[in-house]
C-alpha positions in Angstrom: -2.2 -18.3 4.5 -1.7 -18.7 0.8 -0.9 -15.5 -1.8 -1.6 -16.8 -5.8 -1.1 -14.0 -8.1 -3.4 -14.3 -10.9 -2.3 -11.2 -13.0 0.8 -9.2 -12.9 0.4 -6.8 -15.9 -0.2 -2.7 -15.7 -2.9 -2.0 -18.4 -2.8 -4.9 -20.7 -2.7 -8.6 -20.6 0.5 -9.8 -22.1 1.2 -13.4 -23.3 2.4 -14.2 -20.6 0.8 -12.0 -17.5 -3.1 -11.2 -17.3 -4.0 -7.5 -15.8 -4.0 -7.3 -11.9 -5.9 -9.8 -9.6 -4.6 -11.3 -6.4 -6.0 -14.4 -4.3 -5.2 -14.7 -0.7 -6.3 -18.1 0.4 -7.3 -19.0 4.2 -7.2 -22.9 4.5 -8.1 -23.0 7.9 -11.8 -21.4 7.1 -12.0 -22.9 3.3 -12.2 -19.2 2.0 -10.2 -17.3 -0.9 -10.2 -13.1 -0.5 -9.8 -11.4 -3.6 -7.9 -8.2 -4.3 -8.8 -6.7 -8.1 -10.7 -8.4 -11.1 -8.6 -7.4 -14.2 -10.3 -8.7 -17.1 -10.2 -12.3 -17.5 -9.4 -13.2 -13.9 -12.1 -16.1 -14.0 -10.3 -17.9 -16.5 -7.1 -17.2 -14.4 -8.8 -19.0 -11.3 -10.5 -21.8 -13.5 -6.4 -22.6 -14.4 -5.3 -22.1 -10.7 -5.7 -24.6 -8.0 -8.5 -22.3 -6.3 -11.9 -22.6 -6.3 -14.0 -19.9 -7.6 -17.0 -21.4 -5.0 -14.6 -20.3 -1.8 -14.6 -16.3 -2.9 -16.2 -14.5 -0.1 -14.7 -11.3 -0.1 -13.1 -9.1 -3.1 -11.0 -5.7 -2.4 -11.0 -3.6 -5.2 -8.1 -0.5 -5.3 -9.6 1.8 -7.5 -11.6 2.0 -10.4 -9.5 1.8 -13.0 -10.1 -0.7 -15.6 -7.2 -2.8 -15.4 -8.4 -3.5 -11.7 -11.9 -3.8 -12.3 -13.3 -5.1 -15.8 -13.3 -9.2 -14.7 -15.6 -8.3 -11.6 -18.9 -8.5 -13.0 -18.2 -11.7 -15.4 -16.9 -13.2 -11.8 -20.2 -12.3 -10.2 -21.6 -13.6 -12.5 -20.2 -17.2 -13.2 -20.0 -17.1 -9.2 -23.7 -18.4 -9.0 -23.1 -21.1 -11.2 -20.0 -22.9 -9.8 -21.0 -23.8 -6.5 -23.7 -21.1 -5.0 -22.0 -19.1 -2.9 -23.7 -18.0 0.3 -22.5 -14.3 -0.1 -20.1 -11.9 -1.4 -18.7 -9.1 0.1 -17.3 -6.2 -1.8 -15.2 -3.4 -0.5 -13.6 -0.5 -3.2 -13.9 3.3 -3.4 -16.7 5.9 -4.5 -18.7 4.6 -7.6 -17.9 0.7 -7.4 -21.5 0.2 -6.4 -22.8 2.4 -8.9 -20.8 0.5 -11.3 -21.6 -3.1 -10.6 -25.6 -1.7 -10.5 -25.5 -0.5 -13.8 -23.3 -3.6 -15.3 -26.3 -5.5 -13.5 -29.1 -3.2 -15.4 -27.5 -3.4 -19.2 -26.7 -6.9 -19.3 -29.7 -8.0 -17.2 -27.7 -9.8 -14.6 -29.1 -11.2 -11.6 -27.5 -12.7 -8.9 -28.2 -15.8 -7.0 -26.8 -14.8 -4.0 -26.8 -12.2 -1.7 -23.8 -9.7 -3.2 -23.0 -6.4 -0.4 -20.7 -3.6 -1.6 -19.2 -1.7 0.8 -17.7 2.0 -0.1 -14.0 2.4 2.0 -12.7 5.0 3.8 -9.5 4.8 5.8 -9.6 2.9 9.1 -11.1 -0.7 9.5 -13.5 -2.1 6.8 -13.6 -5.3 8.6 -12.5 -7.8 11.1 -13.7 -10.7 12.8 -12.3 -13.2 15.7 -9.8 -14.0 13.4 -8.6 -10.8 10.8 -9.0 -7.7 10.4 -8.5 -5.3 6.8 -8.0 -1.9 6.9 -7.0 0.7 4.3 -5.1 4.0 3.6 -5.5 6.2 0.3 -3.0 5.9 -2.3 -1.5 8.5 -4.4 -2.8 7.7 -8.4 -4.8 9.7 -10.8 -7.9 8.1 -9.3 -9.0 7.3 -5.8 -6.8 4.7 -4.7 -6.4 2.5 -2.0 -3.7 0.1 -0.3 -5.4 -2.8 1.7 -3.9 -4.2 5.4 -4.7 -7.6 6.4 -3.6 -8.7 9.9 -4.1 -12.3 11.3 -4.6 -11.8 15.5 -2.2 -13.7 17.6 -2.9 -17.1 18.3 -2.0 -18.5 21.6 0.4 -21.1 21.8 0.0 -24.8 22.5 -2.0 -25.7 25.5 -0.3 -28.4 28.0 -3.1 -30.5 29.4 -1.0 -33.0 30.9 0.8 -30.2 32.5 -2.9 -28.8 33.6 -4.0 -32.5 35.3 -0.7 -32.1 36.7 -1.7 -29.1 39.0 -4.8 -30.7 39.4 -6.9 -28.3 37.5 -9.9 -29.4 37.1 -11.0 -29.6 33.0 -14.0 -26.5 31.6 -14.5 -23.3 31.9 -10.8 -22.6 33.6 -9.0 -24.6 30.4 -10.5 -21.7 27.8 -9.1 -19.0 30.5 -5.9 -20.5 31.0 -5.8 -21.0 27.2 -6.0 -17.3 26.7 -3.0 -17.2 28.6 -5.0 -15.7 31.7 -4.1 -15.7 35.6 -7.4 -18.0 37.0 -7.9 -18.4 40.7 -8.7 -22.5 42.0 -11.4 -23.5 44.9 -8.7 -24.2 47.4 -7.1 -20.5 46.9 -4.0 -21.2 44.4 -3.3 -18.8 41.3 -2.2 -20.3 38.5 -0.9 -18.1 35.6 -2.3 -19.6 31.8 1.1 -18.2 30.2 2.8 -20.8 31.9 0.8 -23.8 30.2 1.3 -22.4 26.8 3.8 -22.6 24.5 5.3 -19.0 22.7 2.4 -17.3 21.1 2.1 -17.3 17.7 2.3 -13.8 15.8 -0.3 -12.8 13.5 0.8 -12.5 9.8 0.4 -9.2 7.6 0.0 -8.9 4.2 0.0 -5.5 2.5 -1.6 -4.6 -1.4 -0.2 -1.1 -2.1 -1.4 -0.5 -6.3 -1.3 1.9 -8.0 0.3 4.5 -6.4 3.7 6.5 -6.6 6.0 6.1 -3.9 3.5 7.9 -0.5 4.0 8.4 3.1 0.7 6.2 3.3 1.8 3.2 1.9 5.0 3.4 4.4 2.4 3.4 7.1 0.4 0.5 6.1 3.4 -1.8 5.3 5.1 -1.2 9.0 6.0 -4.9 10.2 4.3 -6.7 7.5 5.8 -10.3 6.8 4.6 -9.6 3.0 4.1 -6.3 0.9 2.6 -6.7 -2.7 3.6 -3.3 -4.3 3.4 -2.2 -7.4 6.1 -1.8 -10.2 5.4 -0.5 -12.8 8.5 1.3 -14.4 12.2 0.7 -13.9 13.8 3.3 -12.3 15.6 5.5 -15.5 11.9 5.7 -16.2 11.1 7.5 -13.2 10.0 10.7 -14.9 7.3 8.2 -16.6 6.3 7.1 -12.9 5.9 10.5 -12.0 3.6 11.5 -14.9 1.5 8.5 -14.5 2.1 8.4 -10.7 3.2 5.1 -10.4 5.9 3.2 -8.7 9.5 2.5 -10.2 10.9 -0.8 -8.4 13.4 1.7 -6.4 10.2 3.2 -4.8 8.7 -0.2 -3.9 12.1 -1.1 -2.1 12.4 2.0 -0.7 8.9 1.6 1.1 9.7 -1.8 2.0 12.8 -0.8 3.6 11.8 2.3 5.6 8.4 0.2 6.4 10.3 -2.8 7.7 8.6 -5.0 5.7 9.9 -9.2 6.2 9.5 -9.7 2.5 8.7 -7.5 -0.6 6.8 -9.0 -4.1 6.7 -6.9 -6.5 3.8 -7.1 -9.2 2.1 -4.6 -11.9 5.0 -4.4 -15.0 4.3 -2.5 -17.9 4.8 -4.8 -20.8 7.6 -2.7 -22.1 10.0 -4.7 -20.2 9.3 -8.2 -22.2 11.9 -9.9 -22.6 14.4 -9.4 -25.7 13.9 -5.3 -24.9 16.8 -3.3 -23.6 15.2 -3.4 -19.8 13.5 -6.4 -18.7 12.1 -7.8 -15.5 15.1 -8.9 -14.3 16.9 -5.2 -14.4 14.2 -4.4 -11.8 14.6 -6.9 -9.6 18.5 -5.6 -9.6 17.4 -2.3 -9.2 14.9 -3.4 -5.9 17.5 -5.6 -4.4 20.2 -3.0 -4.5 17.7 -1.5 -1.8 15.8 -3.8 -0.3 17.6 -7.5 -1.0 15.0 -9.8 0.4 12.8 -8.7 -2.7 11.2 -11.1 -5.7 9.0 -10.9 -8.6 5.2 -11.8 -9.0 4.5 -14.0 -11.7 1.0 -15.5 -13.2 0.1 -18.6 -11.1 2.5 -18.0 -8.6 1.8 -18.9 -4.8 3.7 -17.8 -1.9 3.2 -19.3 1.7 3.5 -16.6 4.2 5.4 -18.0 7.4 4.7 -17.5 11.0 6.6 -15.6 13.2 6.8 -16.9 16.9 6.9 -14.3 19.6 9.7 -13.9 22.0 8.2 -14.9 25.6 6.7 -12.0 27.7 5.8 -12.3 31.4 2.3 -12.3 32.0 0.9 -10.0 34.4 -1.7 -11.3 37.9 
């Protein structure tokens, strides 16, 4: 599970950072989710190592355009690099509404099935693998912060272990795999926890932009190995935050730290703190880590690997 932030400016591109977009790749299914379309995020991914053909899902926060103005070029080019099979959608109220009448102006037709799917807090989807939920946000529009939580995988299966006890190979191996208690022909219970290594934990990776600092986003990041928040202003321009309600780096770290969060990345930086001004990036990483140490900062292109976490062993129950 690979993060590659492909925008980490509030508002405007910069010369440096493009407006928001994040890519979380899946290389065991060959797919790349993708949370906001700022403008120009196509050309972002045509510099990245991703390919635009794997996009199968895209999370949008809210409407704003910062977050939203590279979506229909995407959908569009989308048809022509590789034919997706389908693209899901998921954003607030008026996203569908949107993408319809950027569809009817410009006289866009897709090639492929697109679905959009309006949120509302709670699951808005899973499968045998993940699940994403979401929690409203705190911003001057409807907002929302995105979950993603990986299931547990079991651990490694001993077959040798398995002949051993003179099980006999099908339909017991998948049970014992799930680290189930099966019951042999001649009477003897075997317990599957035993032929398995340490489970493995499922990751979680938390999108909480734009929003100022909210009980909700607290909620959402409990336990997660990785929270993207947003950053927008330092924090001696808190009042700014306030007025805009968006985060200062203080309130990211102080969500990651009552949330518990493994690691925090802070992305979204108003291009008042280039480089050469009187604050710059690296005054709000100071300001995050005085709170929260195990912080860093986004930047365009960057990819982070998030580790796995193996769980302690727990006796299985007959």
């Amino acid at each position: 599970m690979q993060i590659t932030f492909l925008g980490t400016s509030s508002g405007v591109p910069t010369r440096s950072r493009n407006v928001s977009a994040v890519a979380l790749r899946l290389p065991q299914r060959a797919e790349v989710w993708l949370f906001d379309c700022g403008e120009g995020t196509q050309h972002q991914l045509l510099r990245s190592d991703l390919r635009v053909s794997q996009i199968r899902r895209i999370f949008v926060t809210h409407m704003h355009g910062d977050h939203t103005f590279g979506l229909m070029g995407l959908l569009a080019s989308c048809g022509l690099a590789g034919n997706p099979e389908r693209i899901d959608i998921y954003g607030p109220p008026d996203l569908d509404e949107y993408l319809r009448a950027c569809s009817r102006y410009s006289q866009t037709h897709f090639s492929y099935p697109v679905k959009v799917h309006t949120v509302k807090p709670g699951v808005v989807f899973e499968d045998e693998e993940f699940s994403v939920s979401c929690a409203p946000l705190k911003h001057r529009v409807p907002a929302f912060g995105y979950r993603i939580t990986e299931r547990d995988r079991p651990g490694h299966f001993d077959v040798e272990k398995a002949k051993a006890l003179g099980i006999p190979s099908g339909p017991l191996y998948g049970q014992l795999k799930r680290g189930e208690w099966v019951t042999l022909p001649d009477g003897q219970k075997i317990n599957g926890a035993e032929l398995c290594g340490q489970i493995e934990v499922g990751r979680k990776v938390v999108y909480c932009t734009d929003t100022v600092y909210c009980e909700n986003a607290i909620e959402l990041a409990h336990d997660a190995d990785v929270l993207i928040h947003e950053a927008t202003f330092a924090h001696q321009d808190a009042e700014l935050a306030y007025q805009r309600l968006h985060s200062t780096s203080t309130m990211a770290a102080q969500v990651a730290l009552t949330a518990h969060v493994k690691q925090l990345i802070m992305t979204h930086f108003s291009p008042r703190y280039a480089p050469g001004n009187s604050i710059e990036l690296r005054n709000l990483l100071e300001e995050a880590r005085s709170i929260f140490p195990n912080t860093q900062l986004a930047s365009d292109f960057w990819t982070y690997e998030v580790p796995r976490r193996i769980a302690k062993g727990v006796p299985a129950k007959a």
